[in-house]
N, C-alpha and C positions, 0 to 999 in steps of 0.2 A: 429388489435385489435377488440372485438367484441366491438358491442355499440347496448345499451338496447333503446329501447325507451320509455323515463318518462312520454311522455304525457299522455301517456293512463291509467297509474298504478292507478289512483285514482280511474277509473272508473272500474277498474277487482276488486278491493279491494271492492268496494260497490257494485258489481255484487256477490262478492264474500258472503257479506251476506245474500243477499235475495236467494241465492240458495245454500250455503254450509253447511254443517254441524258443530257444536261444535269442535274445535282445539284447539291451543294456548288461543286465542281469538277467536275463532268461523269459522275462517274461511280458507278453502280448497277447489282448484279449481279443486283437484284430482275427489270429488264426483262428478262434472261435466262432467269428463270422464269415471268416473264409467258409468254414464247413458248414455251416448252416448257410449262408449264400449258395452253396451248391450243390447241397442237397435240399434245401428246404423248398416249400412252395415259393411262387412268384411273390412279391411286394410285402414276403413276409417281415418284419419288423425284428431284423438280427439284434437290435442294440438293447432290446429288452428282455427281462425275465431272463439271466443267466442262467441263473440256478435251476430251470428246471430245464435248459437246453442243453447245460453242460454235461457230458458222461461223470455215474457215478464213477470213485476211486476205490476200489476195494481192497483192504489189509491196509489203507496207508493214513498215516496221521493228518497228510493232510487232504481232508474233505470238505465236503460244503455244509452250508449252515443247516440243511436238512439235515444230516449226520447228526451235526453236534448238537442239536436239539434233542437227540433219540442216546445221547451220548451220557455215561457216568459222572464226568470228567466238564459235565456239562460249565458250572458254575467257576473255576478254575477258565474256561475259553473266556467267559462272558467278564472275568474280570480283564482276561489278554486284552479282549476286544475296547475296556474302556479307559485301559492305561495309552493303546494305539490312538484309539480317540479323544484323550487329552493330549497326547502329544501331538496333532496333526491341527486340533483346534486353533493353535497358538497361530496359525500362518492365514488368519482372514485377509490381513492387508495382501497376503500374496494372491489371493485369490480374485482381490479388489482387483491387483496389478493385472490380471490376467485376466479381467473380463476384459479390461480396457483394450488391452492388445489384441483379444478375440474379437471384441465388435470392433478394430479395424480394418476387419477383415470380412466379418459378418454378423448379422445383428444377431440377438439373445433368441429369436426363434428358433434359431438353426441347432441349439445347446441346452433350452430349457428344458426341465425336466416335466412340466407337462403344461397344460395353459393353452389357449385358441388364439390364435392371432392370423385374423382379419384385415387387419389396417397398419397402416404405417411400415409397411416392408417397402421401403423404398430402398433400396440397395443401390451404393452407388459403387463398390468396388466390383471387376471384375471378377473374383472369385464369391462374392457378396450372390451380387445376379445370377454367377451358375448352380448356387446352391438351390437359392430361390425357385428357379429356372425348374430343379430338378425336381423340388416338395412340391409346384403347381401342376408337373406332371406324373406327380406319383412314384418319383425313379428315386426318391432316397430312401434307403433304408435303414431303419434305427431312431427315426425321428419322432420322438415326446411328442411335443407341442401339434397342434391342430394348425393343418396350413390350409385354406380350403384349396379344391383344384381348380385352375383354369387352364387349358391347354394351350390354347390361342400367346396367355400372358406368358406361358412356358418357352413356345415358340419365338416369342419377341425378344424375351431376354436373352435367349440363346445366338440367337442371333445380333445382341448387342454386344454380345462375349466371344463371338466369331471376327467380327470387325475390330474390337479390341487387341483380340491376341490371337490374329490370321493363321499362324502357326499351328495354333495349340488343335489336334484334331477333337478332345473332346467334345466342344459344344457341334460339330460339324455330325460327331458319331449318335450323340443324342437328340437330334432332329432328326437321322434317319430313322432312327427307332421308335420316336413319335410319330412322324409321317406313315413308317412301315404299318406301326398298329394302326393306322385310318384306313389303311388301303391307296394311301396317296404314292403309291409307286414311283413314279417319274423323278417326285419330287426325293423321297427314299434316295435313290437310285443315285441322285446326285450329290446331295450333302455325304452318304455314304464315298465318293470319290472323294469329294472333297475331301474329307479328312482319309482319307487312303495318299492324297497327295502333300498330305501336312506330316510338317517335320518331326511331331512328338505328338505324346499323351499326357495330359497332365489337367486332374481332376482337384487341382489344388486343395488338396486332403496337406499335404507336406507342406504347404504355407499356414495351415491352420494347426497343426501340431508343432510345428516350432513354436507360434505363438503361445502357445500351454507352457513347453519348458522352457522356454528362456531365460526368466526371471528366479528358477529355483534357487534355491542360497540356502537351503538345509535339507535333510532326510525328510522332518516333517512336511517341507514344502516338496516335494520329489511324490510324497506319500499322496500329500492332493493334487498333483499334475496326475498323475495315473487317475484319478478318481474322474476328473474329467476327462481325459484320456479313452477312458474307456467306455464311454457311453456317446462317443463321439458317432452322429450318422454315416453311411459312408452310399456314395453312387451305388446303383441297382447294376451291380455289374454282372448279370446273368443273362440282362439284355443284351449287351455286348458279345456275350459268346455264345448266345440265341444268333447275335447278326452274323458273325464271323462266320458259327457253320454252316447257316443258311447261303452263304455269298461268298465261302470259301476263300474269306478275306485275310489271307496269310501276312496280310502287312499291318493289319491293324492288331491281329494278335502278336505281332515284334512290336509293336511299339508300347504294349501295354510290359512286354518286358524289357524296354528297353534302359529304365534306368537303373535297374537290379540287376542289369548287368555289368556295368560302368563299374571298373575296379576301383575308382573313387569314391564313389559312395556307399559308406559304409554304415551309415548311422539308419536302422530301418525306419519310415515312417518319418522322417526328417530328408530325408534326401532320396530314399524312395519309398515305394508301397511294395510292404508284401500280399498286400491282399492282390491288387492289381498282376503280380507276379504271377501268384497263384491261379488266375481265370487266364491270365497270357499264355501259361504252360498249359492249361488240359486245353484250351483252344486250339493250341498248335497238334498237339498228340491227339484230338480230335479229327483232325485236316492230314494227319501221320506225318505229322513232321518234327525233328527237334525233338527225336527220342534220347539224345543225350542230355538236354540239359538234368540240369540236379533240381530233388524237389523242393520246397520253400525250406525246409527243415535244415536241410545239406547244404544247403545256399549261406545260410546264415554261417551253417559252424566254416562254411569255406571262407568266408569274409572276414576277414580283421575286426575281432567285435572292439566297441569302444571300451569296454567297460569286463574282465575277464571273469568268465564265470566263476562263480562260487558257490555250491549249495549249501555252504557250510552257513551261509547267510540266512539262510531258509530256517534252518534246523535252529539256530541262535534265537532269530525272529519269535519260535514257538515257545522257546525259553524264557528267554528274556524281556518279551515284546516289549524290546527298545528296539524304536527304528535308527537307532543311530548303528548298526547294521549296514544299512544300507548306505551310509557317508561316504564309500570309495566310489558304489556306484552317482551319488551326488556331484563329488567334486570331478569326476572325469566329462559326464555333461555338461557343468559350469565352464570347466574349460573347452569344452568343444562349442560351446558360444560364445567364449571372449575369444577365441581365435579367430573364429567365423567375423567375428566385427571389425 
């Protein structure tokens, strides 16, 4: 069985606002790996080690757990932290509910927090095999669990996720950038079209984060969808804007913006990626193009958020640490899934 660990969640969630952007409620630890995806080294491992990645906050109450350790106030956080952590404890069944929904999508490697797994990835969904696909080539990043590499087996699945969803250009974009790194040019050269002539991008990240929140039915459970939430792996998408400006492929950077543009979807992360947004936009202003759109930040406040912001939530949170705070932004995701069904 996996098992999360609650003690910390109070502390990513108020890291989470002094460096995320506007969400549900304001906050997403994805922009966190946005910037570490784009400035960091190649195949670094965004989804780990927050706290030493994340910029200190100075003058502001809320800091990281380095702070509060070095803090007067110390003993007062640490009981916030374990009144937070008996209230979130109560929602195991929800978390049962929500592996189930996640390995139908993909199995417990792709999420566990650490562990070798050698055998038995047999993946038989489409978005299963592109994950797979992407930890045997090295292209995920953020991934616990030990995947060992095969390239070859990379290359196969990727190509069983092409014939599946002929459209979709990512498996098309991540064989050229396999291939590119062998020196297999020709072969590059092609699958790169290929997905330059495919109708979308879609790294089915937004099918596997629906499946986290679907099931919410309280704050506390809300509190552990973020916990997994946020340590979710995500595609190496630095390769991608490695390819674009090597090959000056202006159509493959619109399609990675192409559904953060769509005035329909408004729900980040659910119906599109802001990460993906973010490598779509400096790709294009890369290539000097699409100097007007707006940055991930502005994007958000321009979109109809689900859920209206409130920092008053925040500031309560440190008071009171009841997460029932957080119950307006619970019940407006509740309903943005029972509508959706």
């Amino acid at each position: 069985m996996h098992k999360f660990k609650n003690g910390n969640l109070l502390f990513f969630i108020l890291l989470f606002v002094t460096v995320g952007y506007v969400l549900f409620f304001n906050i997403n630890d994805h922009s966190n790996r946005v910037a570490a995806a784009m400035n960091g080294p190649l195949n670094q491992k965004i989804g780990n080690d927050r706290e030493v990645r994340l910029p200190r906050v100075k003058n502001s109450s809320l800091r990281s757990k380095e702070v509060f350790q070095n803090d007067p106030g110390q003993n007062q956080n640490a009981e916030c932290e374990e009144r937070i952590k008996r209230q979130s404890e109560s929602n195991e069944i929800f978390i049962q509910k929500n592996l189930k929904n996640m390995n139908s999508i993909v199995g417990p490697w792709f999420y566990a927090e650490r562990g070798s797994y050698s055998e038995n990835l047999n993946e038989v969904s489409k978005q299963g095999k592109f994950f797979l696909a992407l930890a045997r080539a090295g292209l995920l990043d953020g991934l616990n669990a030990q995947v060992p590499l095969d390239k070859q087996s990379a290359i196969g699945l990727l190509k069983e996720v092409a014939a599946e969803d002929p459209e979709n250009s990512a498996p098309f974009v991540f064989l050229s950038v396999i291939h590119e790194a062998d020196g297999n040019l020709a072969e590059a050269a092609y699958f790169r079209v290929r997905a330059e002539k495919s109708l979308r991008f879609d790294s089915y990240l937004n099918d596997f984060i629906s499946a986290i929140f679907k099931t919410i039915d309280s704050p506390g459970s809300l509190f552990q969808a973020y916990s997994l939430w946020a340590t979710t792996p995500i595609p190496h998408y630095k390769e991608i804007q490695k390819l674009i400006k090597v090959h000056k492929s202006e159509i493959l950077a619109e399609q990675l913006i192409a559904k953060a543009l769509d005035p329909d979807n408004n729900f980040p992360d659910v119906n599109w990626s802001p990460v993906e947004y973010a490598f779509g936009v400096a790709s294009l202003k890369e290539l000097g193009k699409r100097h007007n759109l707006p940055n991930l930040q502005n994007l958000i406040k321009i979109k109809k958020s689900i859920v209206p912001y409130d920092s008053f939530a925040y500031l309560e949170l440190e008071k009171t640490c009841d997460l029932s705070v957080f119950r307006p932004a619970t019940n407006a995701i509740m309903e943005y899934f029972d509508s959706a069904n």
